[in-house]
ZAGU-626260 format. One record per residue (C-alpha): residue in three letters; x, y, z. Coordinates in Angstrom, 2 decimals, always signed. Each point is the difference from the previous one (the first is absolute). Layout:
BEGIN
R, Ala, X, Y, Z
...
This chain:
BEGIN
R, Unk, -21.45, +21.10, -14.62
R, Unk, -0.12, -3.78, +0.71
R, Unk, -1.66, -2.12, -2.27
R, Unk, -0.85, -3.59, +0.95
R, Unk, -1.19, -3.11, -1.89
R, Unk, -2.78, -2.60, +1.24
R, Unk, -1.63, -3.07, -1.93
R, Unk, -2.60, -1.46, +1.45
R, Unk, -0.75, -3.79, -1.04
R, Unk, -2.99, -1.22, -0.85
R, Unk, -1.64, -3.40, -0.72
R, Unk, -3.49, -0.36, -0.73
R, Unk, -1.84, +2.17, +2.28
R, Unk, +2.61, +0.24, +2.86
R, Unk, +3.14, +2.11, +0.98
R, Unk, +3.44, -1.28, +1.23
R, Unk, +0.53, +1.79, +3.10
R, Unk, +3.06, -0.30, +2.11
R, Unk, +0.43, +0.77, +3.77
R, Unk, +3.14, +1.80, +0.72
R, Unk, +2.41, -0.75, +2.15
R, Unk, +3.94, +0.33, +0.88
R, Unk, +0.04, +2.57, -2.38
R, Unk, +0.51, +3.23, +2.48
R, Unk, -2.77, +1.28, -1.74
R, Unk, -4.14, -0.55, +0.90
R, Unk, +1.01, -3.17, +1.66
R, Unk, -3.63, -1.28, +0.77
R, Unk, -1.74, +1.48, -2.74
R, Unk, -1.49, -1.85, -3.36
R, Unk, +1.49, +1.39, -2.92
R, Unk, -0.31, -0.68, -4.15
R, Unk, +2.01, -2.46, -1.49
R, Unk, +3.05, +2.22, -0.55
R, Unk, +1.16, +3.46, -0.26
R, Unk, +3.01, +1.70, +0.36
R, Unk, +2.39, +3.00, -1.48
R, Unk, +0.29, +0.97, -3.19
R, Unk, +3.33, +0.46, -0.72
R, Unk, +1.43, +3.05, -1.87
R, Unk, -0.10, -0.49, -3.60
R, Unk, -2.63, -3.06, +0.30
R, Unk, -2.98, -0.55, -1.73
R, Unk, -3.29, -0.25, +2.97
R, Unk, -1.18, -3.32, -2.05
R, Unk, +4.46, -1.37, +0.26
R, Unk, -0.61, +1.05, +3.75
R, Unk, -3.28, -1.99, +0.25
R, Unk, +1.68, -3.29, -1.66
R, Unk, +3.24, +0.41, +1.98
R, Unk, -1.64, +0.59, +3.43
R, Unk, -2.25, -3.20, -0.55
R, Unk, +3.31, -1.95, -0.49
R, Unk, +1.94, +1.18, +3.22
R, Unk, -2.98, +0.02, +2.32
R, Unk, -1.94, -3.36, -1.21
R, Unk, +2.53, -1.40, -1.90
R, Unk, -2.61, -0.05, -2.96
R, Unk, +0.69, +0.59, -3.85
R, Unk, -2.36, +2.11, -1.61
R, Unk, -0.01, +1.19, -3.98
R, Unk, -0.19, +3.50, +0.20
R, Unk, -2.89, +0.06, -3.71
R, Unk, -2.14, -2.12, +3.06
R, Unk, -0.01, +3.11, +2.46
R, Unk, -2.96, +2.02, -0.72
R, Unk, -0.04, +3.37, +1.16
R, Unk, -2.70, +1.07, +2.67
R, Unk, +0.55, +3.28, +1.64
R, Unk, +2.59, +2.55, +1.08
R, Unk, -0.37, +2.38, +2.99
R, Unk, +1.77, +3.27, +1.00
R, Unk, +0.13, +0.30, +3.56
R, Unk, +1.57, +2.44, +2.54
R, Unk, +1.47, -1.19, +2.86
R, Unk, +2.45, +1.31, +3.25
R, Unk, +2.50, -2.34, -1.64
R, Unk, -0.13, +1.53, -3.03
R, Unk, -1.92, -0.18, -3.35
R, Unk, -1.40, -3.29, -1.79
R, Unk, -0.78, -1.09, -3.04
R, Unk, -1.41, -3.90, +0.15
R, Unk, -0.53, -2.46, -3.01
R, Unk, -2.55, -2.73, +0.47
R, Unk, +0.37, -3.13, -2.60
R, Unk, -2.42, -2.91, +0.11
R, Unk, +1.02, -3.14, -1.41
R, Unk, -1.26, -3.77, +0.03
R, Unk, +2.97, -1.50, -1.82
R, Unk, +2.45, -1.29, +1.88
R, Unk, +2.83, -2.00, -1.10
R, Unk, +1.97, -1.60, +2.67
R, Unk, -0.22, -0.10, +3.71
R, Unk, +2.68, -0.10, +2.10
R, Unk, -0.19, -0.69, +3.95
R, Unk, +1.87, +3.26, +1.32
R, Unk, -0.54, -0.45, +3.68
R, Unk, -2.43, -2.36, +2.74
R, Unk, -2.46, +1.19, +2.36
Protein backbone atom coordinates (compact mmCIF):
# COMPACT_ATOMS: atom_id res chain seq x y z
CA UNK A 1 0.00 0.00 0.00
CA UNK A 2 1.14 3.54 -1.00
CA UNK A 3 0.45 6.23 1.16
CA UNK A 4 0.83 9.83 -0.03
CA UNK A 5 0.89 13.26 1.66
CA UNK A 6 -0.90 16.58 0.32
CA UNK A 7 -1.26 20.14 2.08
CA UNK A 8 -3.29 22.32 0.61
CA UNK A 9 -2.62 26.20 1.38
CA UNK A 10 -4.96 28.42 2.25
CA UNK A 11 -5.29 32.22 2.76
CA UNK A 12 -8.39 33.81 3.59
CA UNK A 13 -10.99 32.27 1.55
CA UNK A 14 -8.81 30.98 -1.37
CA UNK A 15 -6.64 27.85 -2.31
CA UNK A 16 -3.05 27.79 -3.76
CA UNK A 17 -3.36 25.75 -6.72
CA UNK A 18 -0.52 24.84 -8.97
CA UNK A 19 -0.61 23.75 -12.68
CA UNK A 20 1.68 20.94 -13.37
CA UNK A 21 4.07 20.68 -15.65
CA UNK A 22 7.59 18.95 -16.65
CA UNK A 23 6.89 16.67 -14.08
CA UNK A 24 6.11 13.32 -16.32
CA UNK A 25 3.18 13.19 -14.40
CA UNK A 26 -0.56 15.07 -15.18
CA UNK A 27 1.37 17.60 -17.12
CA UNK A 28 -1.64 20.01 -17.85
CA UNK A 29 -3.61 19.39 -14.94
CA UNK A 30 -4.18 21.83 -11.68
CA UNK A 31 -3.08 20.20 -8.71
CA UNK A 32 -2.88 21.18 -4.62
CA UNK A 33 -0.06 22.88 -3.41
CA UNK A 34 2.07 19.78 -2.79
CA UNK A 35 1.98 16.16 -2.31
CA UNK A 36 4.20 13.49 -2.65
CA UNK A 37 5.50 9.95 -1.03
CA UNK A 38 5.64 9.13 2.21
CA UNK A 39 8.65 7.59 2.84
CA UNK A 40 9.05 4.35 4.88
CA UNK A 41 9.34 5.06 8.44
CA UNK A 42 7.91 8.82 8.00
CA UNK A 43 5.41 10.46 9.80
CA UNK A 44 2.23 11.66 6.93
CA UNK A 45 2.39 15.30 8.76
CA UNK A 46 7.02 15.02 8.24
CA UNK A 47 5.87 14.03 4.61
CA UNK A 48 3.46 17.01 4.32
CA UNK A 49 6.26 19.61 5.66
CA UNK A 50 9.03 17.99 3.60
CA UNK A 51 7.09 17.80 0.29
CA UNK A 52 6.11 21.60 0.67
CA UNK A 53 9.91 22.31 0.89
CA UNK A 54 11.13 20.35 -2.30
CA UNK A 55 8.18 21.22 -4.50
CA UNK A 56 7.59 25.11 -3.48
CA UNK A 57 10.56 25.66 -1.79
CA UNK A 58 8.31 26.78 1.26
CA UNK A 59 8.99 26.22 5.11
CA UNK A 60 6.14 25.16 6.96
CA UNK A 61 5.98 24.29 11.02
CA UNK A 62 4.58 21.07 11.09
CA UNK A 63 2.08 22.23 14.90
CA UNK A 64 0.62 24.77 11.77
CA UNK A 65 -0.62 21.72 9.56
CA UNK A 66 -4.04 20.89 10.54
CA UNK A 67 -5.30 17.69 9.64
CA UNK A 68 -8.36 17.45 7.17
CA UNK A 69 -9.07 14.10 5.76
CA UNK A 70 -7.58 10.75 4.79
CA UNK A 71 -8.92 8.47 2.00
CA UNK A 72 -8.45 4.74 1.20
CA UNK A 73 -8.64 4.20 -2.33
CA UNK A 74 -8.16 1.22 -4.74
CA UNK A 75 -6.55 1.66 -7.74
CA UNK A 76 -4.90 -0.61 -10.96
CA UNK A 77 -1.66 0.81 -9.59
CA UNK A 78 -2.11 -0.40 -6.45
CA UNK A 79 -3.65 0.63 -3.06
CA UNK A 80 -3.73 4.31 -1.47
CA UNK A 81 -3.89 5.78 1.50
CA UNK A 82 -3.89 9.91 1.10
CA UNK A 83 -3.37 12.57 3.93
CA UNK A 84 -4.85 15.98 3.35
CA UNK A 85 -3.27 18.94 5.68
CA UNK A 86 -4.54 22.50 5.44
CA UNK A 87 -2.43 25.17 6.56
CA UNK A 88 -2.32 29.13 6.29
CA UNK A 89 1.09 29.62 7.88
CA UNK A 90 3.71 29.86 5.81
CA UNK A 91 7.12 30.82 6.65
CA UNK A 92 9.35 31.48 3.80
CA UNK A 93 8.96 31.44 0.10
CA UNK A 94 11.37 30.47 -2.09
CA UNK A 95 11.20 30.95 -6.07
CA UNK A 96 11.75 27.17 -7.20
CA UNK A 97 11.17 27.56 -10.89
CA UNK A 98 9.53 30.44 -13.71
CA UNK A 99 6.68 30.05 -15.89
Amino acid sequence: MKTISYVILQHRDEVLLQLRQGTGYMDGYWSTAAAGHVEPGEAAQAAAVREAGEELGIHIDPAQLQPLCTVHRNQQAGSYVDFFFRTSHIETVVLMSRL
